[in-house]
C-alpha positions in Angstrom: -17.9 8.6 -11.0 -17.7 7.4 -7.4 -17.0 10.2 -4.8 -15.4 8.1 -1.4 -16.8 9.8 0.9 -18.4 9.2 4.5 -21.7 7.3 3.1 -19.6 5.1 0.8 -17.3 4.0 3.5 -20.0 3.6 6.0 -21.5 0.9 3.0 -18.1 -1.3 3.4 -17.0 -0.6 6.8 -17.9 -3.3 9.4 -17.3 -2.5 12.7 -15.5 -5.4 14.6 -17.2 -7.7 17.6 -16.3 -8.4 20.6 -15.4 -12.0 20.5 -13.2 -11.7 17.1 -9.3 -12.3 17.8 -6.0 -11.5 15.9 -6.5 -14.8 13.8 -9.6 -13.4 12.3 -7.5 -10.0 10.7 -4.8 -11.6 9.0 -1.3 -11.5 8.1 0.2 -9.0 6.4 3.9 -9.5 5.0 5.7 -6.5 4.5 8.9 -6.2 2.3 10.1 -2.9 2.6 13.0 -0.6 4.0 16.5 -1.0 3.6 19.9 0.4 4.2 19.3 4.3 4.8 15.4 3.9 3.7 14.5 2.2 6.8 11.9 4.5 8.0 10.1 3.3 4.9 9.4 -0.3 6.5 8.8 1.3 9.8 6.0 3.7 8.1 4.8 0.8 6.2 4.3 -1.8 8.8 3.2 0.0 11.7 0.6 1.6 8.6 -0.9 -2.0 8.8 -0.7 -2.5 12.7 -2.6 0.6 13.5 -5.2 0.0 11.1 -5.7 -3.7 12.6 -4.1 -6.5 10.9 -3.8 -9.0 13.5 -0.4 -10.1 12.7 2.4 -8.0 10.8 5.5 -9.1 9.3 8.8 -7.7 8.0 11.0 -9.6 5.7 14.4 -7.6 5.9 18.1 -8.4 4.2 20.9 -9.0 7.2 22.3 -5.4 7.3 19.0 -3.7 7.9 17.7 -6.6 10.3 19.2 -5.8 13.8 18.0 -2.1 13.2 14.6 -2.9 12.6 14.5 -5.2 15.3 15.3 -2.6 17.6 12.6 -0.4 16.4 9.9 -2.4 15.2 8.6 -3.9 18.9 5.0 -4.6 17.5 6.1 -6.7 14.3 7.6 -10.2 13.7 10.5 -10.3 11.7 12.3 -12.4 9.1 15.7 -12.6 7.1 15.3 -12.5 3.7 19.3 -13.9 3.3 18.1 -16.7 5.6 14.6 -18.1 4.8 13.6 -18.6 1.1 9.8 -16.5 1.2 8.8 -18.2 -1.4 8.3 -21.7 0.4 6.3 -19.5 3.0 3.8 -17.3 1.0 0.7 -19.5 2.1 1.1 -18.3 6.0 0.3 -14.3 4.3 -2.8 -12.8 3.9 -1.8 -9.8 1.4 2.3 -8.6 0.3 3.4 -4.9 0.4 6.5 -4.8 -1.7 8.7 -1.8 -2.3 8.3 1.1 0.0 12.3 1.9 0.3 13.1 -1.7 -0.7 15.5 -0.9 -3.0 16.3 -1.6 -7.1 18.7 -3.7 -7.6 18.5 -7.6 -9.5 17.8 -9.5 -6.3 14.3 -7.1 -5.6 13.8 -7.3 -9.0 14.0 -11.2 -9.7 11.8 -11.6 -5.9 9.1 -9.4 -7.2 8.9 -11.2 -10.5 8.9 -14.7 -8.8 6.1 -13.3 -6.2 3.9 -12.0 -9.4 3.9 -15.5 -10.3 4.1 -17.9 -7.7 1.8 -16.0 -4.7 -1.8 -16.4 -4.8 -3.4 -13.5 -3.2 -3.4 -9.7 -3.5 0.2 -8.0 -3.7 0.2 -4.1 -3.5 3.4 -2.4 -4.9 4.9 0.9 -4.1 7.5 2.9 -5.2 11.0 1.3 -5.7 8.5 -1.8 -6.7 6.9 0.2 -9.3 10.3 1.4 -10.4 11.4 -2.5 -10.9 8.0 -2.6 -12.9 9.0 -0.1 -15.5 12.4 -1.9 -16.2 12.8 -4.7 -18.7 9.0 -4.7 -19.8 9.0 -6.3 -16.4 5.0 -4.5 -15.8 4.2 -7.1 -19.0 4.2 -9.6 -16.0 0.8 -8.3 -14.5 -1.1 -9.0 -17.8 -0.9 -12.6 -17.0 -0.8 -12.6 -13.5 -4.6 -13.8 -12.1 -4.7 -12.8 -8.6 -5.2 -8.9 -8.0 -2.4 -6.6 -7.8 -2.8 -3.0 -6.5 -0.1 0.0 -7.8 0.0 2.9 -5.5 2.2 5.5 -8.0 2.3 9.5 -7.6 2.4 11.4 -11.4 6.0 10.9 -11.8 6.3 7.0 -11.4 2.9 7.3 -13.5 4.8 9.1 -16.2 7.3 6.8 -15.9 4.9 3.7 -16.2 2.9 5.0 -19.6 5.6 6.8 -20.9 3.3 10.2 -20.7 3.8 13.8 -20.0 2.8 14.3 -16.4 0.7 17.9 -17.2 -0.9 15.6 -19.9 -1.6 12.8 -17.3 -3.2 15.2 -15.1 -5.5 16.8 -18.1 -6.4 12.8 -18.8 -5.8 10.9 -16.1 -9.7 9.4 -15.9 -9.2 8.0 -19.4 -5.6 6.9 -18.7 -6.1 5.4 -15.9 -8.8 3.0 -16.8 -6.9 1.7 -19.7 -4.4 1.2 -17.8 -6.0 -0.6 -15.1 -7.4 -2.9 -17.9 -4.3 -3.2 -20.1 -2.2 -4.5 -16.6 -5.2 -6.4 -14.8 -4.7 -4.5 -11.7 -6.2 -1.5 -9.4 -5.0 1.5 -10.0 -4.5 4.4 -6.7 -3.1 7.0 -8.9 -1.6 9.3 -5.7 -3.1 13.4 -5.9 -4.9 15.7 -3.6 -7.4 14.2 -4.9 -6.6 10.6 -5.2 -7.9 8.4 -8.2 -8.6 4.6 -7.8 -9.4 3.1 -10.9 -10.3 -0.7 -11.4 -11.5 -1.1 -15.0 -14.2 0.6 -15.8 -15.2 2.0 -12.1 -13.6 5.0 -10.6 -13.3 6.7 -7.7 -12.4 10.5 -6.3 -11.3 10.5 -2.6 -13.2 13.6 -0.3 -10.4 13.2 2.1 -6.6 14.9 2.8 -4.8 18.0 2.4 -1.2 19.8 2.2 -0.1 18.9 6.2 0.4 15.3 4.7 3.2 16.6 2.1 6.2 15.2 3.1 7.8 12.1 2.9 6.6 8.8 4.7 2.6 9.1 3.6 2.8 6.7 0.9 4.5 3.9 2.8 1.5 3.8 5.7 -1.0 4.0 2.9 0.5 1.2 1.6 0.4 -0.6 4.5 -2.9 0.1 5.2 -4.2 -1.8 2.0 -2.4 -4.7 3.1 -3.8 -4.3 6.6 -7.6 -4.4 5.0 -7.2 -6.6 2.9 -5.3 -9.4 5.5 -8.7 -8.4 7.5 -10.8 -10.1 4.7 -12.0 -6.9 2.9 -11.8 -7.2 -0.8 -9.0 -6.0 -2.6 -11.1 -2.5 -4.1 -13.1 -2.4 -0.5 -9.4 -2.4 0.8 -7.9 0.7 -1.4 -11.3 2.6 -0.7 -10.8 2.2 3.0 -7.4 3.2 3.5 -7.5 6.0 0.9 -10.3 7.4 2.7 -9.1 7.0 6.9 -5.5 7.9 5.5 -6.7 11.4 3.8 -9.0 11.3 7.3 -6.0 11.4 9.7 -4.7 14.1 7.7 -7.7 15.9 8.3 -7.5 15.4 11.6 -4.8 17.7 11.4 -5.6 20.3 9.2 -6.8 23.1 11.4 -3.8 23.2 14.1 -0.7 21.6 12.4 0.9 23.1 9.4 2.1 20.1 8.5 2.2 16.5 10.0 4.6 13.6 10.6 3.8 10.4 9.6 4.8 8.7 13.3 1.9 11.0 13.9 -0.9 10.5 11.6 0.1 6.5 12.1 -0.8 7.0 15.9 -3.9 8.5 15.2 -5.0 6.4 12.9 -6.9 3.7 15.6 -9.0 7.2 16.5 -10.3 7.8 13.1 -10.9 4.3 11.8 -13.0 3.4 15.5 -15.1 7.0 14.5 -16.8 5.0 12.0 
């Protein structure tokens, strides 16, 4: 067992120069948020600009895309009924798919084409995981080469193995290893005390607490993974990272907030990760 702690992260952070410029940190491509979920791609994307990627991206359907481009100053945008992603996946770095995205076929039949067709690490989040656990559709990641992060809370979990969540939690070490080997993919199984899991290794975040409980966390955490990894951290380095400043900006609060927003611990989040 791995503890992620401050002397882990200080082994994988590297601080950045000074002559390093937004083409060295990536593009992340965000595909989350829709009608009435919005705030989920807002969480999500400004998740990966405040952590650093050097370019951000939304890919939104036509009735959501005048809102977000009204509230989304820092990221580019594209129509998903306009331009076909899938001819464009080279120009991304790392994919975060699902945060409020929606379930319906047309999510469904993207995510399976981008398990297939895109090259690079793809990190999926709640309706995403929920379009996993329809029509044996997570029998798609055992063949899939390229690494794939899941980001699911005990219920979505329970969901996924088709387990008791009280017997998840009594288990979840052992479960969640063969499950990360079963599907090929790493594993951040979401708790006070998160679990990351890829394979055989394991790791126990130090960091976070009950002012993050509400809704919103998930979908920057997400976003931060893609934000590492577009930065040219590996994919595990990645989900180490941004489990630990995540649970960190929640810490931040602990002592003077009874509970935080997210637009808040986003807006911190530049403060914590520079600490390092």
């Amino acid at each position: 067992m791995h503890f992620i702690d401050s002397d882990l992260i200080n082994n994988i952070f590297t601080p950045r120069k000074g002559d390093e410029y937004k083409g060295d940190f990536g593009h992340t491509l965000i595909l989350c948020g829709s009608k009435g979920m919005v705030g989920a791609g807002f969480f999500s994307s400004m998740g990966a600009v405040k952590s650093g990627s050097g370019l951000t991206t939304l890919g939104s359907y036509k009735e959501t895309f005048d809102i977000f481009s009204v509230k989304l100053n820092e990221v580019m945008l594209i129509d998903l009924d306009e331009i076909n992603i899938l001819e464009i996946l080279d120009k991304y770095s790392s994919i975060v798919f699902g945060c409020g995205f929606g379930i319906n076929d047309k999510n469904e039949q993207l995510l399976k084409a981008l398990l297939v067709n895109y090259k690079k690490p793809i990190i999926i989040d709640a309706d995403g995981i929920s379009i996993l656990c329809k029509n044996n559709n997570l029998n798609i990641l055992k063949t899939r080469h390229h690494p794939t992060i899941l980001t699911p809370h005990y219920g979505e979990f329970s969901r996924m193995t088709d387990l008791d969540i009280e017997y998840i939690k009594s288990n979840r070490i052992e479960i969640g290893k063969e499950f990360s080997k079963n599907y090929n993919c790493i594993l951040i199984l979401k708790d006070h005390r998160t679990l990351i899991v890829e394979g055989d290794k394991f790791f126990i975040n130090t960091t976070g607490n009950s002012v993050m409980a509400n809704g919103g966390m998930g979908d920057i955490l997400s976003g931060m993974i893609g934000s590492f990894i577009s930065q040219k951290y590996s994919s595990l380095d990645a989900v180490l990272l941004s489990t630990f400043f995540h649970g960190s900006a929640g810490d931040f609060f602990s002592n003077s907030y009874h509970s935080v927003t997210p637009t808040e611990l986003i807006n911190i989040l530049p403060k914590i990760i520079k600490k390092r």
